[in-house]
N, C-alpha and C positions, 0 to 999 in steps of 0.2 A: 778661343776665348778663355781668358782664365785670371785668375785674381778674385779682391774680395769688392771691388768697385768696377761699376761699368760709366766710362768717360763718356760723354753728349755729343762726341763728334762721329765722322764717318767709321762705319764698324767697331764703335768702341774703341780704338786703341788705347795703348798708355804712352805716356809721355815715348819713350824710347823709338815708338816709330810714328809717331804724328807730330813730332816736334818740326819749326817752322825749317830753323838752319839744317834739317837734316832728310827734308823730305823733298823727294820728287815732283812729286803729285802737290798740287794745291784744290781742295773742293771749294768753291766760292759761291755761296747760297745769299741768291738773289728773289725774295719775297714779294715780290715786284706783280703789282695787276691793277692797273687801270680802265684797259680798252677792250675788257673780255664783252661778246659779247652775246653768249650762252649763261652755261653754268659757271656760277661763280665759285673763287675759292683756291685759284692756282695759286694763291699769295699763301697757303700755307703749305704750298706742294714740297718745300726744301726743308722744311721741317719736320714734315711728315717720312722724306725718301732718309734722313737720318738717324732718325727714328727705328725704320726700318732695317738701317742698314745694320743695325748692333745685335741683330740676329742672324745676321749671312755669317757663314763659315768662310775661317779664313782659306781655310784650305779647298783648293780647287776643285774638282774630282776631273774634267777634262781634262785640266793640264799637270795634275797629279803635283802640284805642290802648292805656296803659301805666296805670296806677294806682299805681304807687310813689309816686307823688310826692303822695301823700296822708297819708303815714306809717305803717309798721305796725310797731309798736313788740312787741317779742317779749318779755313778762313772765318772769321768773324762775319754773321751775317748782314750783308747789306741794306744799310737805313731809304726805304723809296722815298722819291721825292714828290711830293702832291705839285710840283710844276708842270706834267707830262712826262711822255715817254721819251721824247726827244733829249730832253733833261738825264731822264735814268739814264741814257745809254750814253749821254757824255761821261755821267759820273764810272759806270760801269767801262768803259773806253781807260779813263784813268787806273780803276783796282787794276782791271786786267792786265795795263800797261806793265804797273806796279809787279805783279807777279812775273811776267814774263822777261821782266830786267833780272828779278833775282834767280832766273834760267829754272822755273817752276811749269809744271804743264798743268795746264788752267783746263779744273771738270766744275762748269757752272749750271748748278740747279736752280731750275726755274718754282714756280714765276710765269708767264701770259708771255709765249713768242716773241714779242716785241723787243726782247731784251737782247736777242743773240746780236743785233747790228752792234752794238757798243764793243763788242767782247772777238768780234771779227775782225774790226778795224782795228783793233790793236794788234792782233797777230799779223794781219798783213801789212801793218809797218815793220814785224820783224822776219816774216815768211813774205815778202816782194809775188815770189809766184803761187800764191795759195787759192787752193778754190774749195768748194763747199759743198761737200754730202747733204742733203736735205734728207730724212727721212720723214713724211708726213700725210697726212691723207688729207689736206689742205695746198693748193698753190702760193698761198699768202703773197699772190704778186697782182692785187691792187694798188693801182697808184695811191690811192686815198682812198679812206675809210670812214666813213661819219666825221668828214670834214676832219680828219688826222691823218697825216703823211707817212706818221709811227704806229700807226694802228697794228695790235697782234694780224689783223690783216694783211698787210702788206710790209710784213716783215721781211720776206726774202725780195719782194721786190728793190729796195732798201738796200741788203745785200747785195743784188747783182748790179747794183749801180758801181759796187765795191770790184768785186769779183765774179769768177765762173762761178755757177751754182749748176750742179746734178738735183734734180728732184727726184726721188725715187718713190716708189706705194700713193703716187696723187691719186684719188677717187673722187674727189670734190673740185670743182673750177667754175669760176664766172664766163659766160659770155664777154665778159670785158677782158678777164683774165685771157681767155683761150685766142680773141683774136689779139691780142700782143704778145702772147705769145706763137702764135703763125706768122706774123710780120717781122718779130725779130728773132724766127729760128731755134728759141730755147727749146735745147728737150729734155722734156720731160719724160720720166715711166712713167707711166700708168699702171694701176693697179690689175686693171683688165687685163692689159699686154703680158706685163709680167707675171701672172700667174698663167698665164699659157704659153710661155715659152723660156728660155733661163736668160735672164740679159744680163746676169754680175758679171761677165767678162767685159760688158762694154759698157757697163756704169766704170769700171775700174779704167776703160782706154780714154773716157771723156774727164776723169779727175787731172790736173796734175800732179806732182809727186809731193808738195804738201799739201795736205787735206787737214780742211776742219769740219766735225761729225756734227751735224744739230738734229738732235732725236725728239719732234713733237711726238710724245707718247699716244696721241690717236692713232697714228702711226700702225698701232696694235689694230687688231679686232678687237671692238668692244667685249664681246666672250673672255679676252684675255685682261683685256686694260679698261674696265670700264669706267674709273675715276679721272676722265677728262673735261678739259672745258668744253669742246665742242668735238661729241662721240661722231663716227660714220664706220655704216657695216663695209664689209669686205676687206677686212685688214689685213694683218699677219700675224704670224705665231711665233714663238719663242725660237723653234730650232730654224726656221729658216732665215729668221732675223739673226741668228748668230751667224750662218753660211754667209753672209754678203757683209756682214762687218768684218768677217775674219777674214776672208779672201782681199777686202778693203786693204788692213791692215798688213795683211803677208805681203802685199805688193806697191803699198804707198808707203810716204810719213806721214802718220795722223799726229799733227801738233797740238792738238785740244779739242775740245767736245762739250754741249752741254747738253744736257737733260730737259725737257721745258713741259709745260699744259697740265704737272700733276693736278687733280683737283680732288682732295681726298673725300670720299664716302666715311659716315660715321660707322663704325662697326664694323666694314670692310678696309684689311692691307694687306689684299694681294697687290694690287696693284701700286703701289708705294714698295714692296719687298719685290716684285720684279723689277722698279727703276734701278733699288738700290744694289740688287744682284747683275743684272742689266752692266752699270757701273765699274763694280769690281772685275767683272768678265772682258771688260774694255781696257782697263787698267791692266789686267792680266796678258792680257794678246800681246798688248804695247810691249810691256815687259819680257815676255819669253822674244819675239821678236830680237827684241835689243840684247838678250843674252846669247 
């Protein structure tokens, strides 16, 4: 970090590497929350994880260098619609569209889960065989949710009407959820399973080889992440969540990824400085990879 002004987008940049025509990376912060229906407030999570992020170091210490200079262009944040969700995710269908014409990899912060279907569909118009990392401690595979089809609920059900979906860290499921998913074979980790035994090599055999990342930040242990919409104990921790996205990424293409559930506590940003660290750490894999 250096200079005598700090810019409002992702890590502070300056013009020189957040510029649009010259960046890699596009961050597209979607303030989007409707259908929460916990703790309120994910509608300022993209604000908050930017905020955040202008105090992470560029420099890596695991990978022992800097990543700016790949571009990370900070998109203008997106206006919600009071129509529904269904609504946001067309319009989010379109940004997304938008950016991945101009050959940009799309990192969208959330925002209330409901938003990833918009931002999926558009990649698998241009990735045909893509399927989807879930990481969450929610199945989000209700059909319907308080009479909404787009409920943060039944967000990935949504999805898999699209695509394969891996769910990884699930500890929460309906009875409705769980028997459709026995009837129609999805598997899921389980949080239980997976901490008693290592399954990242066969979370990595069920992806295929474009992958798109959706990180509900409950995802965590509350201990770690507790500014979510809707907390559940037995999470994960920082270094083992890095092992299975990095093995992820050594062995897929991860085409894009968002961030989703911030829900910030006043006075506390740990948890808004791990999404926004979180982030760069994902951006950085991507990058050494392709070098």
């Amino acid at each position: 970090m250096s200079g005598d002004f700090l810019p409002f987008n992702f890590l502070g940049l300056p013009d020189e590497f957040s510029s649009y025509s010259s960046s890699k990376f596009a961050v597209l912060p979607v303030p989007y929350e409707q259908t929460t229906s916990f703790k309120p407030g994910t509608k300022d999570g993209p604000l908050a994880i930017l905020n955040a992020s202008r105090q992470v170091e560029w420099f890596d210490e695991e990978l022992k260098k800097e990543f700016i200079q790949a571009g990370i262009h900070t998109a203008t944040e997106m206006f919600p619609t009071a129509l529904g969700p269904e609504q946001m995710n067309q319009k989010i269908y379109v940004a997304s569209q938008r950016l991945l014409k101009d050959k940009k990899f799309v990192i969208m912060l959330g925002g209330e889960h409901s938003i990833t279907y918009g931002c999926v569909r558009a990649h698998l118009e241009k990735f045909p065989q893509l399927s989807v990392l879930q990481l969450d401690a929610h199945s989000d595979l209700r059909d319907t949710y308080q009479e909404n089809k787009f409920s943060h609920a039944c967000a990935m059900r949504r999805v898999w009407e699209l695509c394969p979906v891996v769910g990884y860290g699930i500890r929460n499921i309906s009875l409705e959820e769980y028997r459709w998913v026995q009837k129609k074979r999805v598997k899921l980790f389980y949080a239980t399973e997976v901490k008693r035994k290592a399954a990242v090599s066969e979370v990595v055999d069920r992806l295929t080889n474009d992958v798109y990342i959706t990180i509900d930040l409950d995802f965590f242990d509350p201990a770690v992440v507790p500014a979510v919409g809707t907390p559940e104990p037995g999470g994960f921790f920082w270094g083992e969540t890095l092992d299975l996205l990095r093995k992820v990424i050594e062995n897929k293409k991860v085409v894009g990824f968002d961030v989703v559930e911030l829900s910030p506590v006043p006075n506390q940003v740990a948890s808004e400085f791990l999404a926004a660290k979180l982030i760069y750490k994902l951006i950085g894999y991507i990058v050494s990879k392709k070098s």
